[in-house]
PyMOL Python script that loads the backbone (N, CA, C, O; Angstrom):
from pymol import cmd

cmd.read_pdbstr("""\
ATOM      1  N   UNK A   1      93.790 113.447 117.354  1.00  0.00           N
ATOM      2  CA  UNK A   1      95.005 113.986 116.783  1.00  0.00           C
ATOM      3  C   UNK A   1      96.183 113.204 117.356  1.00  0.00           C
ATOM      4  O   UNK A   1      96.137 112.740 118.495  1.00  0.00           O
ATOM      5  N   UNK A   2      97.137 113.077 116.631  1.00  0.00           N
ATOM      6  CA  UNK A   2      98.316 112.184 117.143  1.00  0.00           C
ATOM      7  C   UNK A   2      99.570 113.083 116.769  1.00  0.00           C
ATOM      8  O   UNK A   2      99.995 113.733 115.814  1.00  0.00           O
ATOM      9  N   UNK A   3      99.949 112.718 118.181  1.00  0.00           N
ATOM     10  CA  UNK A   3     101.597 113.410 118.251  1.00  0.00           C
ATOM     11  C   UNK A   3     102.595 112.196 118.282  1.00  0.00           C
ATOM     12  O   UNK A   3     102.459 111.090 118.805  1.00  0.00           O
ATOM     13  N   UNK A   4     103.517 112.666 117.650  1.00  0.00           N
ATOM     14  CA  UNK A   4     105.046 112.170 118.237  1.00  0.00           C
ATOM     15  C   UNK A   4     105.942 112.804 118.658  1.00  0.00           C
ATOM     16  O   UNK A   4     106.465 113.763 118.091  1.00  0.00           O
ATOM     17  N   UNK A   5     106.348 112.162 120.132  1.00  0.00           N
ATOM     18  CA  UNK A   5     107.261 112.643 120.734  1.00  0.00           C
ATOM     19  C   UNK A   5     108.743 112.554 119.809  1.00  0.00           C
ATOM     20  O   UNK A   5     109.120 111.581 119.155  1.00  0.00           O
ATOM     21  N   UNK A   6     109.130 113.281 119.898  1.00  0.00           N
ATOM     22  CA  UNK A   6     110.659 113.316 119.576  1.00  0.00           C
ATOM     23  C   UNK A   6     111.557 114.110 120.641  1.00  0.00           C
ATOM     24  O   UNK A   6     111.128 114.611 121.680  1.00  0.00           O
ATOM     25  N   UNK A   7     112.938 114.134 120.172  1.00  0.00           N
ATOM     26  CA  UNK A   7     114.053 114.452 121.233  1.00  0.00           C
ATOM     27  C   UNK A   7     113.757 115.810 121.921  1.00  0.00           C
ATOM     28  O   UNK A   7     113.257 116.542 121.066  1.00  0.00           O
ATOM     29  N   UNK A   8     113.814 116.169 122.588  1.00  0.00           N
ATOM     30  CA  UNK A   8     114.365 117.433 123.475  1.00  0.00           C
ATOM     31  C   UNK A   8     115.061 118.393 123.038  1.00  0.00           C
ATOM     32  O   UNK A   8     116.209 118.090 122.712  1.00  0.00           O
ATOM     33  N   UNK A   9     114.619 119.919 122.871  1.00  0.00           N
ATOM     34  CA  UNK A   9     115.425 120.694 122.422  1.00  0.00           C
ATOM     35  C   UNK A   9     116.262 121.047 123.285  1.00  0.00           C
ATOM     36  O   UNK A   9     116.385 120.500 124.381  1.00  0.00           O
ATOM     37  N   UNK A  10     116.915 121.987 122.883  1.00  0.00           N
ATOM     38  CA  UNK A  10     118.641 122.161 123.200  1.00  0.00           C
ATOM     39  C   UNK A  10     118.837 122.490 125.257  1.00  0.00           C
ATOM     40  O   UNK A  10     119.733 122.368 126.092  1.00  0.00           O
ATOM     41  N   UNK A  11     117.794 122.813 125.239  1.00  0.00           N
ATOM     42  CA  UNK A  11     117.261 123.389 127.098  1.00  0.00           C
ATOM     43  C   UNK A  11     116.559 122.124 127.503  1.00  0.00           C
ATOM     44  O   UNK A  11     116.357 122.158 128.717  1.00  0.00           O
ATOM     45  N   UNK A  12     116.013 120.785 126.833  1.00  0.00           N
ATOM     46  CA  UNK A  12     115.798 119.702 127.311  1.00  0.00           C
ATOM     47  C   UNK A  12     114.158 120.167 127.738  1.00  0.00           C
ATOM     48  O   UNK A  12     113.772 119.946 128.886  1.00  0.00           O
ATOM     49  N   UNK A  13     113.274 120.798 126.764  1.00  0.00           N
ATOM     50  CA  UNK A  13     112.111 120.682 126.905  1.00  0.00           C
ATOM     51  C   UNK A  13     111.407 119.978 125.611  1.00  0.00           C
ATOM     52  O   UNK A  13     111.615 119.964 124.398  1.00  0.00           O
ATOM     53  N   UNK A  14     110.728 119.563 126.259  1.00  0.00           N
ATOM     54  CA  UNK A  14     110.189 118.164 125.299  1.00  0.00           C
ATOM     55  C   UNK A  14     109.105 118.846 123.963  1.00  0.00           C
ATOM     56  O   UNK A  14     108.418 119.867 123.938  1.00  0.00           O
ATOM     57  N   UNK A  15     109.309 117.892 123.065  1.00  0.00           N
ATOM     58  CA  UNK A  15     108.684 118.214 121.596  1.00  0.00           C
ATOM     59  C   UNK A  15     107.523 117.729 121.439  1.00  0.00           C
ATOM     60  O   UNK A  15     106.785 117.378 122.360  1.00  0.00           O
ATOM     61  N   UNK A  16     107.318 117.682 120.466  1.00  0.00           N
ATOM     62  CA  UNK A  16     105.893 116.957 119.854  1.00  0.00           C
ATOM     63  C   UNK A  16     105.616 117.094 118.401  1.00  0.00           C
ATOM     64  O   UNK A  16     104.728 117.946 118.405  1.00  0.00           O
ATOM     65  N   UNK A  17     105.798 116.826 117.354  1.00  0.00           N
ATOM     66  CA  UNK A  17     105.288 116.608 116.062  1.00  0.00           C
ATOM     67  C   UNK A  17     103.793 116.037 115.777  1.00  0.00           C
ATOM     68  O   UNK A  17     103.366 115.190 116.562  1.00  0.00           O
ATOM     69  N   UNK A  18     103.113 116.387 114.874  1.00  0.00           N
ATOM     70  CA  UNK A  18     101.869 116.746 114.103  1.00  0.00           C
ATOM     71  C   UNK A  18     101.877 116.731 112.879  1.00  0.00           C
ATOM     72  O   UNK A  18     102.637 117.458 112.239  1.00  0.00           O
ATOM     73  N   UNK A  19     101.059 115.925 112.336  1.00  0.00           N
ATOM     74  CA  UNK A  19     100.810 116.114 110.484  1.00  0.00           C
ATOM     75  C   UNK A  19     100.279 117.537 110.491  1.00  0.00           C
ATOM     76  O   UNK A  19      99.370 117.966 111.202  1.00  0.00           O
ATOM     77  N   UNK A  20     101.124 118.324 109.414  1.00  0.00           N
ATOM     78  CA  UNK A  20     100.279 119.662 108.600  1.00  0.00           C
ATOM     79  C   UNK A  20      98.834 119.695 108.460  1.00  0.00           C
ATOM     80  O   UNK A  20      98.207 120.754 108.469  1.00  0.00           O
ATOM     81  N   UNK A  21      98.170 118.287 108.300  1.00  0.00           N
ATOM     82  CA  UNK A  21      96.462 118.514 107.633  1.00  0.00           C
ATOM     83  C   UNK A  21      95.851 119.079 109.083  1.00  0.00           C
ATOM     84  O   UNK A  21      94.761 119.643 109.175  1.00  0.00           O
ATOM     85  N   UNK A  22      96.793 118.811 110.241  1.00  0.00           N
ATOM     86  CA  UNK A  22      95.747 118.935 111.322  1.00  0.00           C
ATOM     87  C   UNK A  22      95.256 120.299 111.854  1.00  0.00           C
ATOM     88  O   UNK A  22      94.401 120.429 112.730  1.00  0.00           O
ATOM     89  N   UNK A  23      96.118 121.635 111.004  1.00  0.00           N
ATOM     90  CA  UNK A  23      95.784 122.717 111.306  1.00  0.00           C
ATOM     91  C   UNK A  23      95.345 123.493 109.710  1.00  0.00           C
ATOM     92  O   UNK A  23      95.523 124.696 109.519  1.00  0.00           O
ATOM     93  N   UNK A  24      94.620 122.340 108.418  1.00  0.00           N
ATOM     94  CA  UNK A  24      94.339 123.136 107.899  1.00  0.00           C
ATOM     95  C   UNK A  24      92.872 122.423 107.752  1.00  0.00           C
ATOM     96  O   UNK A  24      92.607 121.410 108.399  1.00  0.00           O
ATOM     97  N   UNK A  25      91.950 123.021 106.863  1.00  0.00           N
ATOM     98  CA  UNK A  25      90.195 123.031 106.269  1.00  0.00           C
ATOM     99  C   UNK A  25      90.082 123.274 105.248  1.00  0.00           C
ATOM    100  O   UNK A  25      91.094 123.676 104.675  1.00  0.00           O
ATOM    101  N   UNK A  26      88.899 123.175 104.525  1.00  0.00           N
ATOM    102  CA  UNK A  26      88.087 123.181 103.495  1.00  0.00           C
ATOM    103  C   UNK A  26      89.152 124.492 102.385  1.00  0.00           C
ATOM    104  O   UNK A  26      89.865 124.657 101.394  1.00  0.00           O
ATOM    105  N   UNK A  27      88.530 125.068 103.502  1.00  0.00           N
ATOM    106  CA  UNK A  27      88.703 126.408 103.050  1.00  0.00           C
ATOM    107  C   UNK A  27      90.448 126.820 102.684  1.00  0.00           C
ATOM    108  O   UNK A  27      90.848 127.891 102.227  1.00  0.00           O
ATOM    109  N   UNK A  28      91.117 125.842 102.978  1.00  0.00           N
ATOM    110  CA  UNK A  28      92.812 126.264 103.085  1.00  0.00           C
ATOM    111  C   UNK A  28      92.749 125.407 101.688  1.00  0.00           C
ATOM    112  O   UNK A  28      93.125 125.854 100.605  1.00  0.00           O
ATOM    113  N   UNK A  29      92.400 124.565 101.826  1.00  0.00           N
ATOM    114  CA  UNK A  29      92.782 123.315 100.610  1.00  0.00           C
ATOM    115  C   UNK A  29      92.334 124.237  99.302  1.00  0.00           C
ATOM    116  O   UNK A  29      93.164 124.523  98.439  1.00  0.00           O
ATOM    117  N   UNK A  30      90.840 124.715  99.220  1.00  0.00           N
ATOM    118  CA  UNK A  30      90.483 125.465  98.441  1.00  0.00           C
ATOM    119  C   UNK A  30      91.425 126.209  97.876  1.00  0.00           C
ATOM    120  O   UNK A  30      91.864 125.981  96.748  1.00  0.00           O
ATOM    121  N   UNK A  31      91.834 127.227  98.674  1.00  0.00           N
ATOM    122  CA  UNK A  31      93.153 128.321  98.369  1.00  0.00           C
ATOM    123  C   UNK A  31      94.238 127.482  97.968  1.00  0.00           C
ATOM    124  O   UNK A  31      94.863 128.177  97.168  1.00  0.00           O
ATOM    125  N   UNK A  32      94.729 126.542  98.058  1.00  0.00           N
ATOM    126  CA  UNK A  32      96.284 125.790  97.974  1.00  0.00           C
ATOM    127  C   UNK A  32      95.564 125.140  96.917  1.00  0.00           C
ATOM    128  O   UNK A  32      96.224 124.112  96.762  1.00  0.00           O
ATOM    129  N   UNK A  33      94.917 125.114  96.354  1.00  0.00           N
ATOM    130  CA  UNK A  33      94.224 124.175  94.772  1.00  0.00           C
ATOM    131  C   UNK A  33      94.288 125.100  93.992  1.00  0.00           C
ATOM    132  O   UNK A  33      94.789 125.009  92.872  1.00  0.00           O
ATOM    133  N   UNK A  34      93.761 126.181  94.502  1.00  0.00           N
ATOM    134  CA  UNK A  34      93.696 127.297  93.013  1.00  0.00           C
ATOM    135  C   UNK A  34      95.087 128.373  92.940  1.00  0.00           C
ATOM    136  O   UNK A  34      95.127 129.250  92.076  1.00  0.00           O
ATOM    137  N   UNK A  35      96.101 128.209  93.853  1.00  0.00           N
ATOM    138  CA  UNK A  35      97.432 128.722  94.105  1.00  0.00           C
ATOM    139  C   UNK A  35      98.190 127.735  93.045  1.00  0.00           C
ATOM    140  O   UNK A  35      99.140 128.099  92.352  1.00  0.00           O
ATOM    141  N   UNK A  36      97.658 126.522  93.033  1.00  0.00           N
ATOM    142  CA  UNK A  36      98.562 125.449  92.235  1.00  0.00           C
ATOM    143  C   UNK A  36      98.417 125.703  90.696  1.00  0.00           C
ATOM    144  O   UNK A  36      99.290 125.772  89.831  1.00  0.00           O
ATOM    145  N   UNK A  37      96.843 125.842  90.599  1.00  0.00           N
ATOM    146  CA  UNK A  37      96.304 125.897  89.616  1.00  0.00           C
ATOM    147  C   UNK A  37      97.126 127.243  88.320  1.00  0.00           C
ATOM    148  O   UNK A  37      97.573 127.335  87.176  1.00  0.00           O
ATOM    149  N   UNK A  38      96.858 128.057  89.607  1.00  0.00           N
ATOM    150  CA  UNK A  38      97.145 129.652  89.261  1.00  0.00           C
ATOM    151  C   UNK A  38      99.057 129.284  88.640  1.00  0.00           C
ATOM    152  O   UNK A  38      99.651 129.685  87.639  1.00  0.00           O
ATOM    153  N   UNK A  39      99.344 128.698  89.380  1.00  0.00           N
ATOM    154  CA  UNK A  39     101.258 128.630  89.159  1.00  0.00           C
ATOM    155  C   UNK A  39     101.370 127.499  88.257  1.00  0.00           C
ATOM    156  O   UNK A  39     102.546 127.319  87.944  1.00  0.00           O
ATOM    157  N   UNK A  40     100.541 126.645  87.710  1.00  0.00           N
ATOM    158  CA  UNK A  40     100.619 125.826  86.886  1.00  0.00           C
ATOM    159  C   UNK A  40     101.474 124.528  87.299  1.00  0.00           C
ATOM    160  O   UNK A  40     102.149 123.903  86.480  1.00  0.00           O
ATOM    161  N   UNK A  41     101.353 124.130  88.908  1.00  0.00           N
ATOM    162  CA  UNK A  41     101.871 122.925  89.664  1.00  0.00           C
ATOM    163  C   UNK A  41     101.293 122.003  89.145  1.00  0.00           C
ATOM    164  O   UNK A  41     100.637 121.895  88.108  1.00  0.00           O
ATOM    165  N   UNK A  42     101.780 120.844  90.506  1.00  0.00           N
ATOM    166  CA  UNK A  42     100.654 119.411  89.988  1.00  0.00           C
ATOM    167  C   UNK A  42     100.142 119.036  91.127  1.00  0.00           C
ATOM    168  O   UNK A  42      99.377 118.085  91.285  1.00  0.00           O
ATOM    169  N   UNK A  43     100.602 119.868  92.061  1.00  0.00           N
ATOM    170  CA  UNK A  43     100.226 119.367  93.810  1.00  0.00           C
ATOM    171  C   UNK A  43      99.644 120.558  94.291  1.00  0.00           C
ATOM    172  O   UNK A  43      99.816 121.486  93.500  1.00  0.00           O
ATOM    173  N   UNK A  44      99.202 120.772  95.006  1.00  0.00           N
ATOM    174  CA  UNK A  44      98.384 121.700  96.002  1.00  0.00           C
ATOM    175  C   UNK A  44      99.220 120.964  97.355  1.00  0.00           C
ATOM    176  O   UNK A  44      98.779 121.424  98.408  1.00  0.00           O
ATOM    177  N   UNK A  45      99.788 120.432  97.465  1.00  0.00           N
ATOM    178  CA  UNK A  45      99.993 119.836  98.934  1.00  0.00           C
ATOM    179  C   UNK A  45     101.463 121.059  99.543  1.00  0.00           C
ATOM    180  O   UNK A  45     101.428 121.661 100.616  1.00  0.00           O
ATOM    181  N   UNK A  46     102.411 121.131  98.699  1.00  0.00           N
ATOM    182  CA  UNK A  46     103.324 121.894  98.754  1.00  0.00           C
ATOM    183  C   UNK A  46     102.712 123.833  99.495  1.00  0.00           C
ATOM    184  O   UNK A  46     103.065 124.400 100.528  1.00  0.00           O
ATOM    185  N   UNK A  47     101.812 124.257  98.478  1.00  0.00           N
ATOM    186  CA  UNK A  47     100.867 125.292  99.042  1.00  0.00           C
ATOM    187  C   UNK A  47     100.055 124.954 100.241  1.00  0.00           C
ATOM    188  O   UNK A  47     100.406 125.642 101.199  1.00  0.00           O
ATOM    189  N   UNK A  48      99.150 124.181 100.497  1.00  0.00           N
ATOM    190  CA  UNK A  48      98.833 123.843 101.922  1.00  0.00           C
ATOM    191  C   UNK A  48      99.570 123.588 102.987  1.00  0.00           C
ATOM    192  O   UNK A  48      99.111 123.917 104.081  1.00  0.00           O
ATOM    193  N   UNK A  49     100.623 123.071 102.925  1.00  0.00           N
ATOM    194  CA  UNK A  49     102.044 122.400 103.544  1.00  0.00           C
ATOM    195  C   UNK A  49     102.412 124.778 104.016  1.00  0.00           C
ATOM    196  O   UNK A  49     102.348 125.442 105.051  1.00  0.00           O
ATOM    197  N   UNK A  50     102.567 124.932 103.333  1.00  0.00           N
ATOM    198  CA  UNK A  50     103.170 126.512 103.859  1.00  0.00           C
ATOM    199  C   UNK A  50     101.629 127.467 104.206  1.00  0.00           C
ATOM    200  O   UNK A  50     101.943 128.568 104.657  1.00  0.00           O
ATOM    201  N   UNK A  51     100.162 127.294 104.101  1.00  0.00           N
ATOM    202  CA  UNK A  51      99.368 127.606 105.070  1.00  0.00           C
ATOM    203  C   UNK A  51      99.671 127.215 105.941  1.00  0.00           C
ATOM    204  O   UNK A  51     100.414 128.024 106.497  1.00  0.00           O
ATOM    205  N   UNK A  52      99.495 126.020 106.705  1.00  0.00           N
ATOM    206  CA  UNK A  52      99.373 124.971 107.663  1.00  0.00           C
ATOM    207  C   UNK A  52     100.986 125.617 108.453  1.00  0.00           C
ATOM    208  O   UNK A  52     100.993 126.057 109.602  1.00  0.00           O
ATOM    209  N   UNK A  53     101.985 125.562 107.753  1.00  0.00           N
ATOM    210  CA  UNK A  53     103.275 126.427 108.312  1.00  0.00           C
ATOM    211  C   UNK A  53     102.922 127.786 109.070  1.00  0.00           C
ATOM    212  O   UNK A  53     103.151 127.812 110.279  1.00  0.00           O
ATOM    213  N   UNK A  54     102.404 128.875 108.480  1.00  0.00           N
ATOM    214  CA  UNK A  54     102.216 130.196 108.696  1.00  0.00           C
ATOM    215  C   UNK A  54     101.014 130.119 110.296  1.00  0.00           C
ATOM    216  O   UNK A  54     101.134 130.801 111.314  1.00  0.00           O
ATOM    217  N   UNK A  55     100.158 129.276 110.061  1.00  0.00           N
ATOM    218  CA  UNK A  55      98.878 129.037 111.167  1.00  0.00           C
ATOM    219  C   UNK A  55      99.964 128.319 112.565  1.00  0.00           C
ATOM    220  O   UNK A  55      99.954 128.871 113.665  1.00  0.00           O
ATOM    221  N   UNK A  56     100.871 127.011 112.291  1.00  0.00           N
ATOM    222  CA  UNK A  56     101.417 126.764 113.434  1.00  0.00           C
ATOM    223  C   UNK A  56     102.654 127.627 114.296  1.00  0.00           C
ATOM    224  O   UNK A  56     103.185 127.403 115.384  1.00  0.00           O
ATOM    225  N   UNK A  57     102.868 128.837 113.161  1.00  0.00           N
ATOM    226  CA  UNK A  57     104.194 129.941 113.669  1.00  0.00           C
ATOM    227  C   UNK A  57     103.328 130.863 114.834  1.00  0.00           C
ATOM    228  O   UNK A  57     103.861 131.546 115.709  1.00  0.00           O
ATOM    229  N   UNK A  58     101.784 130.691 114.602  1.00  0.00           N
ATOM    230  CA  UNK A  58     101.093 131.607 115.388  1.00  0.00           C
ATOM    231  C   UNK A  58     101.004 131.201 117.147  1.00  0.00           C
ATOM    232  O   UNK A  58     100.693 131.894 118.115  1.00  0.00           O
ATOM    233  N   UNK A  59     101.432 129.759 117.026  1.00  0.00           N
ATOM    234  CA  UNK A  59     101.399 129.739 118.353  1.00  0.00           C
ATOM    235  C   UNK A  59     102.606 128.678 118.633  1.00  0.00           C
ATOM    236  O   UNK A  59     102.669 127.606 119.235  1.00  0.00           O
ATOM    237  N   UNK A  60     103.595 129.539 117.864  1.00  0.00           N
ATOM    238  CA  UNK A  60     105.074 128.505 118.528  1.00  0.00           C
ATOM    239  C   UNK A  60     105.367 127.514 117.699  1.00  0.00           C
ATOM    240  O   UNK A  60     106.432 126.920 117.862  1.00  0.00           O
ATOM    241  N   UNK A  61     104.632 127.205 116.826  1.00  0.00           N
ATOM    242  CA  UNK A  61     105.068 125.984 116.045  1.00  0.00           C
ATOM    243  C   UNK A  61     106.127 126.058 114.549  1.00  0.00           C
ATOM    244  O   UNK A  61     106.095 127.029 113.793  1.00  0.00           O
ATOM    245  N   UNK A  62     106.872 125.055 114.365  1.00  0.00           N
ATOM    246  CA  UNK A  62     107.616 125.361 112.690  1.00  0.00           C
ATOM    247  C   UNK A  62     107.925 123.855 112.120  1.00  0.00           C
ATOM    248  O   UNK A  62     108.016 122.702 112.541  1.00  0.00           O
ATOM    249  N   UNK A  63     108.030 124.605 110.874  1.00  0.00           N
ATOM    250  CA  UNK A  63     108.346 123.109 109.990  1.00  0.00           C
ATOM    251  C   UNK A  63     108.950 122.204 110.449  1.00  0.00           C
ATOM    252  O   UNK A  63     110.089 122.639 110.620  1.00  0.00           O
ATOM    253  N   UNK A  64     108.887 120.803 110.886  1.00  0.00           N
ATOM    254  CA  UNK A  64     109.981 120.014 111.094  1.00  0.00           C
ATOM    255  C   UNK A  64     110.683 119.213 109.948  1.00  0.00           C
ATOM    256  O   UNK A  64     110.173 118.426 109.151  1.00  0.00           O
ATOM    257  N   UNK A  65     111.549 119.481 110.029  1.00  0.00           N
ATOM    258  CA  UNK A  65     112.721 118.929 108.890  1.00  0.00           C
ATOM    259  C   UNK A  65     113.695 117.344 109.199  1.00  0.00           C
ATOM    260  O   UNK A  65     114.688 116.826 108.686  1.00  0.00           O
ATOM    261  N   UNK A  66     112.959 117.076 110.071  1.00  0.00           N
ATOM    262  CA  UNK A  66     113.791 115.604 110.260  1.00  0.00           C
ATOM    263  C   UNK A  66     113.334 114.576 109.368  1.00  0.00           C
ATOM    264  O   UNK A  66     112.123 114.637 109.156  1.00  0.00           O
ATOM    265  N   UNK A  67     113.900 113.719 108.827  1.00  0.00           N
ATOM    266  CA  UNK A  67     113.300 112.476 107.790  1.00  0.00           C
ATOM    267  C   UNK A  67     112.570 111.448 108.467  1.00  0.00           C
ATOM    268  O   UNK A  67     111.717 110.916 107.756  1.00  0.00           O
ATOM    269  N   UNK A  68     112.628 111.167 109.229  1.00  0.00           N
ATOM    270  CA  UNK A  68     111.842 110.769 109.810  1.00  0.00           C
ATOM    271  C   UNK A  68     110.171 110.693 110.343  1.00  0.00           C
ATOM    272  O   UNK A  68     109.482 109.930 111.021  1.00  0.00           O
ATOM    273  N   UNK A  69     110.017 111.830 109.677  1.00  0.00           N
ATOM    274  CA  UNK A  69     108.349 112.214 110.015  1.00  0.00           C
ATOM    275  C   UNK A  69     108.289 113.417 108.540  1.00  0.00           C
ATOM    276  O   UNK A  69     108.843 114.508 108.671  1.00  0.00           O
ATOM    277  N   UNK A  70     107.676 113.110 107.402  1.00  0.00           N
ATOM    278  CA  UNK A  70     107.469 114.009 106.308  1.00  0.00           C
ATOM    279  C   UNK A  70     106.034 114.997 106.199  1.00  0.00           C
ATOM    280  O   UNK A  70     105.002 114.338 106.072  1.00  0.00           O
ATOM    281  N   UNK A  71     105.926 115.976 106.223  1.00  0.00           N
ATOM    282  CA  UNK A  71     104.602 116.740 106.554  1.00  0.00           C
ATOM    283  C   UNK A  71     104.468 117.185 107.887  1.00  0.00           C
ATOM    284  O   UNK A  71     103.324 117.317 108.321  1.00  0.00           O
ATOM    285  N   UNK A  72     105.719 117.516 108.832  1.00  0.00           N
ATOM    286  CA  UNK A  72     105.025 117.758 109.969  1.00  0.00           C
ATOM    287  C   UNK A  72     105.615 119.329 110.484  1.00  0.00           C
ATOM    288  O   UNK A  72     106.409 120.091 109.931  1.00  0.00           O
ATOM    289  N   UNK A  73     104.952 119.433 111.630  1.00  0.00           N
ATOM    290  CA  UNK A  73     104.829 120.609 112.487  1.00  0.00           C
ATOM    291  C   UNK A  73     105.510 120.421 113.946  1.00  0.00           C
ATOM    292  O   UNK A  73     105.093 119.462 114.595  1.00  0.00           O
ATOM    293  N   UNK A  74     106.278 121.042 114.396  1.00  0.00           N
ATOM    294  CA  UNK A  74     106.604 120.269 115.719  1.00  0.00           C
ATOM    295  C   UNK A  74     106.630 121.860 116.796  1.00  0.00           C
ATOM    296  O   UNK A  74     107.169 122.960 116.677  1.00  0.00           O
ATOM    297  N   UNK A  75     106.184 121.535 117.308  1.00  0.00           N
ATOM    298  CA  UNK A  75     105.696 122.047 118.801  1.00  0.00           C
ATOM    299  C   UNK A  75     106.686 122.063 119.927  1.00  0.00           C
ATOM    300  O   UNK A  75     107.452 121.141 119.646  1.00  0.00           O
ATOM    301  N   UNK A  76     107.024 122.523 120.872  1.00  0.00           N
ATOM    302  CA  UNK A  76     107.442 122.475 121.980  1.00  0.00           C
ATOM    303  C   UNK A  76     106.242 122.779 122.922  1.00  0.00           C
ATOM    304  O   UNK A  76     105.526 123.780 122.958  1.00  0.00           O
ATOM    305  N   UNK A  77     106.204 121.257 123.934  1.00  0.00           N
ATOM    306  CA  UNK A  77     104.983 121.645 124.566  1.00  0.00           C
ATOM    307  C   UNK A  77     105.101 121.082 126.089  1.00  0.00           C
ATOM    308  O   UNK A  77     105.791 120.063 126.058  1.00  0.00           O
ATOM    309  N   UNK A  78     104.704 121.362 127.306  1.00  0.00           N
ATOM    310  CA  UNK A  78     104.422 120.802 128.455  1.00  0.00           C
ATOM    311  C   UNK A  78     103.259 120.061 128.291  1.00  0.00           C
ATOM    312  O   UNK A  78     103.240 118.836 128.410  1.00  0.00           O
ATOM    313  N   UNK A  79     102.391 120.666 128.052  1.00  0.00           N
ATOM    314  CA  UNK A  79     100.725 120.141 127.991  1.00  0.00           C
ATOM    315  C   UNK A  79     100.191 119.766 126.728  1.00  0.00           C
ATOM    316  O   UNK A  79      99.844 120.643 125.936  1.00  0.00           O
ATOM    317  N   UNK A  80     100.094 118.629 126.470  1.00  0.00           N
ATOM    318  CA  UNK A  80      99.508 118.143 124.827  1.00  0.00           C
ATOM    319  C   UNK A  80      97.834 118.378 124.267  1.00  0.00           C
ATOM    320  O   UNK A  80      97.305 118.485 123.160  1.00  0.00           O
ATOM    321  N   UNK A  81      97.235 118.393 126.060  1.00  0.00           N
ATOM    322  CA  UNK A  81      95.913 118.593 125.741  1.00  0.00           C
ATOM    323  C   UNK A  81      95.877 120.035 125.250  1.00  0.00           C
ATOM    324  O   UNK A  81      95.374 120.436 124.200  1.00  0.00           O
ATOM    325  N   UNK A  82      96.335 120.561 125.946  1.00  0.00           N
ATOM    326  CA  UNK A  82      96.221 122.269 125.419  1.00  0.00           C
ATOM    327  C   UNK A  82      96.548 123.038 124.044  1.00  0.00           C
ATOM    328  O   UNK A  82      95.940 123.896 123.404  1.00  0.00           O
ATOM    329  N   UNK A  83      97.734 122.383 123.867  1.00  0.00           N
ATOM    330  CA  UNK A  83      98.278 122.672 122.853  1.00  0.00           C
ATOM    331  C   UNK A  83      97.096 122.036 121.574  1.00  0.00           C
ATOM    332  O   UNK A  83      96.617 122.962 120.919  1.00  0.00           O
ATOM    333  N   UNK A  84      96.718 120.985 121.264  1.00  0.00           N
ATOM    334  CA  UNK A  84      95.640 119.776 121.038  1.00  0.00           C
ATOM    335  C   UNK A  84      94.281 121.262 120.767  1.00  0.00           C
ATOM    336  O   UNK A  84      93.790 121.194 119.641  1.00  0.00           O
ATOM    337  N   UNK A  85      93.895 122.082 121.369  1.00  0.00           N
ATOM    338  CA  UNK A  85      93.071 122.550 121.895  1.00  0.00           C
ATOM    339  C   UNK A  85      93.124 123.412 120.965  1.00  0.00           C
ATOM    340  O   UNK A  85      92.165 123.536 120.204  1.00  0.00           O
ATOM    341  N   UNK A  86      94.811 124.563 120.774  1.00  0.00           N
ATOM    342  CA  UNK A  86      95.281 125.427 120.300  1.00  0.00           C
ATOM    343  C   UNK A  86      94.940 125.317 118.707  1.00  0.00           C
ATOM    344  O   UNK A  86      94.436 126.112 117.913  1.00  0.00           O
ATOM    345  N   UNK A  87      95.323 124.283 118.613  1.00  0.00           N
ATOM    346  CA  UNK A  87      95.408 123.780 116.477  1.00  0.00           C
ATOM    347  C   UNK A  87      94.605 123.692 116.180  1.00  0.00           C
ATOM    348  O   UNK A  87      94.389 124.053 115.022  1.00  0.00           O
ATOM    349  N   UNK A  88      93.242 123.001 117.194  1.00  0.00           N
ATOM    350  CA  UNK A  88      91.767 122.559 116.256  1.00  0.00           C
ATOM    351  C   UNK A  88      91.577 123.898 116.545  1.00  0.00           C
ATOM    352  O   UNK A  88      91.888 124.133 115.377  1.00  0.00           O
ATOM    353  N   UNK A  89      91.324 125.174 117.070  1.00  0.00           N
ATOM    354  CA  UNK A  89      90.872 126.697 117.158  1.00  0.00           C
ATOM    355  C   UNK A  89      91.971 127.294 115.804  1.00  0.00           C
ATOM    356  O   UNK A  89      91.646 128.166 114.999  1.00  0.00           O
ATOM    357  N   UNK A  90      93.284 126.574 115.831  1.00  0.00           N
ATOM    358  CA  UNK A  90      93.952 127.545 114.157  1.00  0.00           C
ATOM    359  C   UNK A  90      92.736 126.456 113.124  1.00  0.00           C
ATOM    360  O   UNK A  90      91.827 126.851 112.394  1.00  0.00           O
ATOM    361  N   UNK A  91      92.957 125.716 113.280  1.00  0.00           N
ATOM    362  CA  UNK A  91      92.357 124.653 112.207  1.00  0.00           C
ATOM    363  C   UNK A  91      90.824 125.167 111.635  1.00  0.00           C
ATOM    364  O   UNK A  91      90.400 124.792 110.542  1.00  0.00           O
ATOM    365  N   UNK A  92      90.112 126.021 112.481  1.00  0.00           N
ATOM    366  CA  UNK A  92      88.668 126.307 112.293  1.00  0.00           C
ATOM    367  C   UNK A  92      88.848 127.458 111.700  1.00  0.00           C
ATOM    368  O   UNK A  92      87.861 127.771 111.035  1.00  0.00           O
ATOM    369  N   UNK A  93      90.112 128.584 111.648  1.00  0.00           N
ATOM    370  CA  UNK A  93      90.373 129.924 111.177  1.00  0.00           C
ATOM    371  C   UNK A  93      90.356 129.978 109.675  1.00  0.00           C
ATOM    372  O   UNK A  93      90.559 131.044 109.093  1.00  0.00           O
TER     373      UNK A  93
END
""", "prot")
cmd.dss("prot")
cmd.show_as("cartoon", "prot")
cmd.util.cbc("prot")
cmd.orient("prot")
């Protein structure tokens, strides 16, 4: 799994960004295909993109909105292994 560091929030504890796919599965994509289907989209990525949202709010995580990185999740973390640890256990849910 690959992070990027980015800036420091406002208290100067350090970040970390994540692609969305890394906390979703089979089974999410499934649901975000037939959500698309069901609403008459053309993407499923938009619906997986807000699973993958709802799974990283569970342990601290939210959308990141910087242009710089599109699809991601960003974290506030001390420990990367742990956190690393945290997503593949949402990722298997």
């Amino acid at each position: 799994m690959q992070f990027k560091r980015i800036t420091n929030d406002i208290n100067g504890n350090p970040r970390y960004v994540c692609h969305f796919s890394n906390l979703t599965n089979d089974k999410d994509r499934e649901k975000a295909q037939s959500e698309a289907k069901r609403l008459g989209s053309f993407s499923h990525i938009p619906f997986l993109f807000d699973i993958a949202a709802s799974k990283a709010r569970k342990i601290g995580g939210k959308r990141y909105k910087g242009k710089d990185y599109g699809g991601g999740i960003v974290f506030q973390s001390y420990n990367i292994q742990d956190l690393e640890k945290m997503i593949l256990e949402l990722a298997s849910i």
